[in-house]
N, C-alpha and C positions, 0 to 999 in steps of 0.2 A: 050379503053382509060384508062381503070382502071389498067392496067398496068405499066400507066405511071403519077405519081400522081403530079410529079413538072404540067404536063398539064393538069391533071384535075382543081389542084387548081386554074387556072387559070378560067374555065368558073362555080367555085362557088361563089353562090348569095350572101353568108354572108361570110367575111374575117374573119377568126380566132382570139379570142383576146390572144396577147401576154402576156407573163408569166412577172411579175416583177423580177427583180434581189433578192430581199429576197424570193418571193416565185418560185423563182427557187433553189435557196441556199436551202428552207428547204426541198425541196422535195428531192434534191440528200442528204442529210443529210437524213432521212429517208432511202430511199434506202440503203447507207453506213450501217447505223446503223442496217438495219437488216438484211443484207447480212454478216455484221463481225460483229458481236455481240459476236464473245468471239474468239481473235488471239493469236497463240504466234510468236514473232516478235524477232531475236537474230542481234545485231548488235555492234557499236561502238558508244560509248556516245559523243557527242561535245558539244560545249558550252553551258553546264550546266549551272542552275542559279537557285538557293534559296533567292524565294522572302520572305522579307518579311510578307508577311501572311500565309507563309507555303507551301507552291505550290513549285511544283518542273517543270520548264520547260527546254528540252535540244534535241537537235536533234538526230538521230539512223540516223548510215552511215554505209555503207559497200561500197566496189571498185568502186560501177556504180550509187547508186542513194543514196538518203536518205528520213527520214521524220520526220516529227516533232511530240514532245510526250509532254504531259503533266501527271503531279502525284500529284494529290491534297491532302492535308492535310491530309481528313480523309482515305487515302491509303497508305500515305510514312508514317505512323506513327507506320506500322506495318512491312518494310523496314528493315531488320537487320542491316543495314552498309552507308554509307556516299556516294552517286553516285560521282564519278568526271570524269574531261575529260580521255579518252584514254581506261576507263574501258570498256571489253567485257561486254557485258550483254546480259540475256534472257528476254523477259517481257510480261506476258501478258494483254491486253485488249480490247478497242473493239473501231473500226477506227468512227469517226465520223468529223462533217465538222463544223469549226468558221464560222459562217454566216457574223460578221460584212467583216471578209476579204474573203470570198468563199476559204480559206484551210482549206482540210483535215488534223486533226492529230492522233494521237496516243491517247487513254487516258488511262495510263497505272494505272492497279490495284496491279500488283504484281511484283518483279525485283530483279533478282538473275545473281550474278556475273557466267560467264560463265568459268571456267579452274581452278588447280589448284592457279593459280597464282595469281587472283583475287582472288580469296576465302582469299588467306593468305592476300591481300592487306586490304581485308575486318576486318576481325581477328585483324590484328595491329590495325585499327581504332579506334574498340572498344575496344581493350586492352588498349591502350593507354587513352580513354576520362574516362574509369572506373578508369583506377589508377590515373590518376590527380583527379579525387574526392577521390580518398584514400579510394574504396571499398574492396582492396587488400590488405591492412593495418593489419599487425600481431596483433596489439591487438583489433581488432574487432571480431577476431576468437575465438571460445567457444571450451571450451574443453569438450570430451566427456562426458559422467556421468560415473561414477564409475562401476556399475556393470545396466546396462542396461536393462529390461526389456520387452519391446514392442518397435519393428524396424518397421518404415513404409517403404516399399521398392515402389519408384517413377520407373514404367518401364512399359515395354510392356508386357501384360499375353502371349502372345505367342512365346517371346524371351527367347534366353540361358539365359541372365542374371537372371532373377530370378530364376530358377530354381538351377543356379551354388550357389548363394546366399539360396537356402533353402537348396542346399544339405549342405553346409559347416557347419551352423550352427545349423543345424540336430545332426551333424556329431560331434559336439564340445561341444554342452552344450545342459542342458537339462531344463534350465531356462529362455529363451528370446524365446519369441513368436511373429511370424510375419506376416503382415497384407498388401495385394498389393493392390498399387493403381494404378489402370491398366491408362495406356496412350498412345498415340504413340509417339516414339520415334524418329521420322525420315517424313519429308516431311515438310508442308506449316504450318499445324497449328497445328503442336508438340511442338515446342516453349510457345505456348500458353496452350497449355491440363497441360505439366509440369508446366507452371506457376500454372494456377488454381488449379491442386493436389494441392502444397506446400501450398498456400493459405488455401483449406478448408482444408489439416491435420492442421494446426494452428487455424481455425476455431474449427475445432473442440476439441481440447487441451484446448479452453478457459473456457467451458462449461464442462469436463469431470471431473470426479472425479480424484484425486492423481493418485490411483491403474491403471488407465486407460487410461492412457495418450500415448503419443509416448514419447519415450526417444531419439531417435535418426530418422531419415530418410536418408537412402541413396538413391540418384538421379542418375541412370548409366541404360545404355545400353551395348552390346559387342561391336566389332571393327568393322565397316566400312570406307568404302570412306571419305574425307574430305566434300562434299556432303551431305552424311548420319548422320554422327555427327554434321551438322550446328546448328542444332536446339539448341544444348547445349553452342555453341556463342552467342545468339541474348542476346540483352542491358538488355528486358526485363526482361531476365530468372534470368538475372543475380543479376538485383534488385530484385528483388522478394528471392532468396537467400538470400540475406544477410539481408532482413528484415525479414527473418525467425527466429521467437523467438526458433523454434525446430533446436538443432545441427545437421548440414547435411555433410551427406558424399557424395562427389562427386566420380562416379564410371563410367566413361565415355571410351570406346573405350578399348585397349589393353597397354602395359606397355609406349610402344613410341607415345603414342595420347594426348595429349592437349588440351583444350578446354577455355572459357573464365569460364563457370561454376567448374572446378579444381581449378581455379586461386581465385576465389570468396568465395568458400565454405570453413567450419570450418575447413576439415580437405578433403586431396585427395587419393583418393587407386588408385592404375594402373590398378587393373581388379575388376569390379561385386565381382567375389571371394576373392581379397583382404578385400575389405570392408567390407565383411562379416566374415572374420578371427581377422579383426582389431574390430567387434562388443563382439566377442565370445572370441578372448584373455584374456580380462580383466577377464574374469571368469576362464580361464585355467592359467593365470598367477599367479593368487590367490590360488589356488590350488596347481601350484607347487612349489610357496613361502612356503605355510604353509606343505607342503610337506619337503623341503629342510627345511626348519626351524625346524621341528622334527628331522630331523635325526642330525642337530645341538646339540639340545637337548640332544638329544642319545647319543652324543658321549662327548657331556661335563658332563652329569653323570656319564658316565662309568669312566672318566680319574677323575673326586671326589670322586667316590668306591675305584680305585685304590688307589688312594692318601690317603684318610682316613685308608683305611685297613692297608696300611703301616706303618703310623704314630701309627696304635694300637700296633702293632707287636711290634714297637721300643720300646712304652710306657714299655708293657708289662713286656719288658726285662730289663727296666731300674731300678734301685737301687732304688728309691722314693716309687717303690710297696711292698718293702722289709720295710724300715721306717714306710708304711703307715697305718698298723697296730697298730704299738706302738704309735701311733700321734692319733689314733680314741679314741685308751684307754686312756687315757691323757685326753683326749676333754671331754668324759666320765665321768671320776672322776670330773674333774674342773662343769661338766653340774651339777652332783649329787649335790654338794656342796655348787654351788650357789644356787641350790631349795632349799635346807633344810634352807640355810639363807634368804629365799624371807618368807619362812611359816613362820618361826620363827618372821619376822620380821612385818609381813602380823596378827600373832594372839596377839603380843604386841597393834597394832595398833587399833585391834576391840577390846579388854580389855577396852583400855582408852578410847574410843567413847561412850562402852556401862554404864561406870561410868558415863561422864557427862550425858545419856539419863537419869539414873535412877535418876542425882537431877533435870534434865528439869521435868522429872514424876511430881516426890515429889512436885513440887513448883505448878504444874499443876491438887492438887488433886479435886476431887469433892467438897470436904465441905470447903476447902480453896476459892475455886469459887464461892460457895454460898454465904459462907461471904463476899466476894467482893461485890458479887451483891446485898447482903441486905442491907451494907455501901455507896454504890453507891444509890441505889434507895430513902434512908432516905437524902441524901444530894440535890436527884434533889429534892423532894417534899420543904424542906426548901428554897430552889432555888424558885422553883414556884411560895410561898406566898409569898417572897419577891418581886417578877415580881407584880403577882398583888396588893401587898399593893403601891407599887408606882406607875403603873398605874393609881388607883382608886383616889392616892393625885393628881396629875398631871392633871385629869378629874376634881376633885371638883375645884382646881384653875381658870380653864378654865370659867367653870360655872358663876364663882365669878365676874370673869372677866369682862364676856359674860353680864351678869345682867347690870353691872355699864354702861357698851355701851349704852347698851339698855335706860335706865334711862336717859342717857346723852341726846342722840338723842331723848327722848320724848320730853324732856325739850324743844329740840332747834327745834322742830315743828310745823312749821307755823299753823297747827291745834291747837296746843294748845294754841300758840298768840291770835285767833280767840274766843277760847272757854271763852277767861279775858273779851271779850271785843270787841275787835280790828275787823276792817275787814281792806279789800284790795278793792281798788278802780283800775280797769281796764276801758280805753279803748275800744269803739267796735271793733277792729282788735285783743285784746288781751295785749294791753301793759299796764303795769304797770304805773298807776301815780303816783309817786314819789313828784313832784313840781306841782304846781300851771299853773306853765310857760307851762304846755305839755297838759293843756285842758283851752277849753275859755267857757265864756257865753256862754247859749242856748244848750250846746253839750253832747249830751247823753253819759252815762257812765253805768259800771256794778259795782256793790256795791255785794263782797263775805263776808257772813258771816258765825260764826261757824254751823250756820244750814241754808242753802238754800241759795237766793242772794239775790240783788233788783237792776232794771234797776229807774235810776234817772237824771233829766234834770239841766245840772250847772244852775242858775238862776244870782249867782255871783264870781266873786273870788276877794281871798285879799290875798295880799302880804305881805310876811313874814314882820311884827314887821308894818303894818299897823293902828291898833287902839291901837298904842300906842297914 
């Protein structure tokens, strides 16, 4: 019976418990998921849609079936180009199952246009959205530096191009020194190693000394497939160029190759090796400017010897050298003549100077100076005593003066009033009684006299012209 299990089920004791619809959905999900856990799937895009949150969902068809794909944000952001309908594609990722509806789809991590044809449809896309932002724009491009010396070269260590690029400027100059920074050039995440060079040489330029900087970087590979060159179309590479503070030379493919990094970059060569003759020129052009510029030189001295020499010849022969003899003796005499009248004229001058010295002497002598000063010194001393005989009047005045004040103000001091006789009757707060009217019966008062006081009790008052 165990051959036939629809009739065994039949005489078992316990019925089997049925699966739910979600947990049937996750288990073929599991299965899915780790049976194709990593596909690549080539087909035709349809009805594409870019949601807004990013997500990219659109179905893959070919002749007989189709299925449906999903590309989430954090995966189409690494996408080189714009999916739309009718576009062939490649893509891989790994088949898993929507539980709420039980389909299977797609969840695509990577997606590459499939033919020449696409690639170029790809190519316009990004050409086109980079120059409406005006990254292609002639005055954002840097001119070389003048004489260059540290080239970072962006490629692969195992490709012709750097190589081409060390023979050339091996070959050309003996002043620019160059420095690889190794990448790949070709596949999924070459796009990316080239971004990051460019980044850390610029990194590193921020932090370097003057002498040690990069002066220029070219970015190239040799000629492949359109394919093999993608890497140097993607959007990113592209920004990442032209935010480069270092001048870059694009050196991408063979003379008829194109890329979106050509279009972007300061300046573009058609081969590795171009870009490395357009490094090393500027030092060979220098050279045979200042090369041709001597033999300029050369030849416009020699045609001034020429010219000069002749004009001597002419002089030589001309009649004015015959004259010019008799014109120096001339000059001669006239020189002689005027000396003898500059001395002549020159010892009249020091005659008369040294007369008037000899009466500034005379008037300057010694004993005439003494006399001065014994006449001058007798006239300050009479000076003197007249200073102090009027000072000395002008003090006694003062004195005289001084005394009668004094006298005066003895006279009119209340001390002396007191001394005839007289006192002052005060108040106890201090105030003067003047009147009768400013103290009563019974009210104590102070009595000042010219020696000591006396405190005294009113007993009466009377009023002026009373015992009359």
């Amino acid at each position: 019976m165990s051959d036939y299990p629809l009739l065994q089920s039949l005489f078992e004791e316990e019925e089997r418990r049925p699966l739910s619809v979600s947990e049937f959905n996750a288990q073929v999900r599991g299965e899915l998921e780790k049976r194709f856990a990593s596909v690549w799937v080539e087909g035709e895009i349809v009805n594409f849609t870019a949601a807004r949150s990013g997500h990219w969902y659109f179905t893959l068809h070919d002749e007989d079936s189709q299925i449906k794909a999903a590309c989430f944000r954090g995966s189409n952001y690494r996408i080189r180009f714009q999916p739309f309908d009718g576009l062939q594609v490649r893509v891989r990722g790994r088949l898993t199952v929507y539980e709420p509806k039980g389909e299977y789809q797609l969840m695509v991590e990577s997606l590459e246009p499939v033919g020449e044809g696409a690639l170029r449809v790809a190519f316009e896309q990004i050409k086109a959205k980079l120059a409406a932002e005006g990254l292609f724009a002639d005055e954002l491009k840097r001119t070389l530096p003048m004489l260059p010396r540290k080239i970072g070269v962006v490629t692969s260590p195992t490709g012709a191009a750097f190589f081409d690029i060390l023979n050339v400027i091996s070959r050309r100059t003996r002043s620019v020194s160059i420095v690889l920074i190794p990448t790949r050039v070709q596949g999924e995440t070459a796009g990316d190693e080239i971004r990051n060079a460019i980044r850390l040489a610029n990194e590193y330029n921020r932090g370097a000394a003057a002498a040690d900087k990069f002066d220029v970087l070219i970015v190239g590979r040799g000629g492949g497939s359109a394919e093999d060159l993608w890497a140097f179309n993607e959007e990113h590479l592209a920004r990442a160029i032209r935010a480069s503070r270092i001048p870059i030379i694009s050196a991408v493919g063979h003379e008829i190759d194109y890329t979106i990094a050509d279009l972007v970059a300061d300046l573009r060569a058609a081969t590795p090796s171009a870009a490395a003759e357009m490094v090393a020129e500027r030092e060979s052009d220098i050279e045979n400017f200042i090369d041709s510029r001597l033999q300029d030189l050369e030849q416009v001295i020699n045609y001034k010897m020429l010219k000069w020499t002749s004009a001597l010849q002419e002089l030589s022969m001309s009649p004015v050298f015959v004259e010019f003899p008799n014109r120096i003796g001339n000059w001669q005499r006239e020189l002689d003549s005027a000396g003898l009248r500059m001395k002549t004229g020159i010892a009249e001058r020091v005659a008369a100077r040294r007369g008037r010295f000899d009466a500034v002497s005379a008037q300057l002598s010694p004993l005439k100076l003494a006399s001065n000063v014994s006449a001058n010194q007798t006239r300050l001393a009479v000076l003197n005593e007249r200073n102090s005989a009027a000072a000395r009047t002008v003090l006694n005045t003062k004195l005289k003066s001084l005394k009668v004040c004094t006298a005066t103000l003895d006279a009119l001091s209340p001390l002396k009033v007191l001394g005839r006789g007289f006192s002052i009757t005060e108040k106890e707060n201090g105030e003067i009684i003047r009147s009768v009217k400013q103290t009563a019966a019974g009210e104590t008062v102070k009595i000042k006299l010219a020696e000591g006081s006396l405190k005294a009790k009113v007993t009466e008052t009377e009023q002026p012209g009373s015992n009359e």
